[in-house]
C-alpha positions in Angstrom: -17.2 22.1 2.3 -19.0 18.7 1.8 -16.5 17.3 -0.9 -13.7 17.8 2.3 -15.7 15.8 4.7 -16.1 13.3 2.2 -12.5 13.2 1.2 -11.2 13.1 5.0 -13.8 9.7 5.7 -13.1 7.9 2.2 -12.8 4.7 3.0 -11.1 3.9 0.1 -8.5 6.9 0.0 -8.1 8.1 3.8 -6.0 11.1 4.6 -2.8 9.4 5.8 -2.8 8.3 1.8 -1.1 11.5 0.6 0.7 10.2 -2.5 0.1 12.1 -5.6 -0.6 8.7 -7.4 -3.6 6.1 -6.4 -2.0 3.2 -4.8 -4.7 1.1 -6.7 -4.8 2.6 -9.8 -1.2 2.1 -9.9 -1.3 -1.5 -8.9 -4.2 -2.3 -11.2 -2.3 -0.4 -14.2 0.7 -2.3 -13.3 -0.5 -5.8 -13.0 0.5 -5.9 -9.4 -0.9 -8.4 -7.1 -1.9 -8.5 -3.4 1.9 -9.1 -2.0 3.3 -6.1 -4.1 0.5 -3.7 -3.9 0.6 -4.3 0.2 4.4 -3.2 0.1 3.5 -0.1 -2.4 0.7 0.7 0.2 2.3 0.5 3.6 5.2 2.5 2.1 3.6 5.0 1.1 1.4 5.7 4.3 4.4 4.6 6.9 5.1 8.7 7.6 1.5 9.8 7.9 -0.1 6.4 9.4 1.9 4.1 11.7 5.3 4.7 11.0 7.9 1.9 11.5 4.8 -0.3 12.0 3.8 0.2 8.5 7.6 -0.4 7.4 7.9 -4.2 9.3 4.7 -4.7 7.5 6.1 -3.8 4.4 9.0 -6.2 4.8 7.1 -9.1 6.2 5.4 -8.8 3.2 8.7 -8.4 1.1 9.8 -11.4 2.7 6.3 -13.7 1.9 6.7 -12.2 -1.6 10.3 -13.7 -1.9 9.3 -16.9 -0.1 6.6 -17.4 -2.9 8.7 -16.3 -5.6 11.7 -18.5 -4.8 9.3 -21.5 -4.3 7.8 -20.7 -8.1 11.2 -20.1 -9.4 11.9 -23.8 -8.2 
């Protein structure tokens, strides 16, 4: 029983993180920095965590990660 109170108060891997795949480990074996792993992360959560809050955060961050790219693609 201890390892399931662990896992439900992780504060690296809480329990409205249900994907199958880390969102870390993905990002880190990916190469993926702050911008893209914040839109991987609030994706994944926005049905378990804070729904369409989670989703505008995702595409505010979409849109800072286009800003930036644009602005480097210049």
């Amino acid at each position: 029983m201890k390892d399931l109170r662990e896992k439900e108060t992780n504060p690296i891997k809480p329990k409205h993180y249900k994907s199958k795949i880390d969102v870390y480990d993905f990002c880190l074996a990916n190469d993926l920095g702050l911008l893209e792993g914040n839109c991987i992360k609030y994706i994944t959560r926005y049905k378990d965590k804070n729904g369409l809050e989670d989703l505008l955060k995702a595409q505010e961050t979409l849109k800072r990660l286009i800003k930036h790219y644009k602005n480097e693609s210049n």
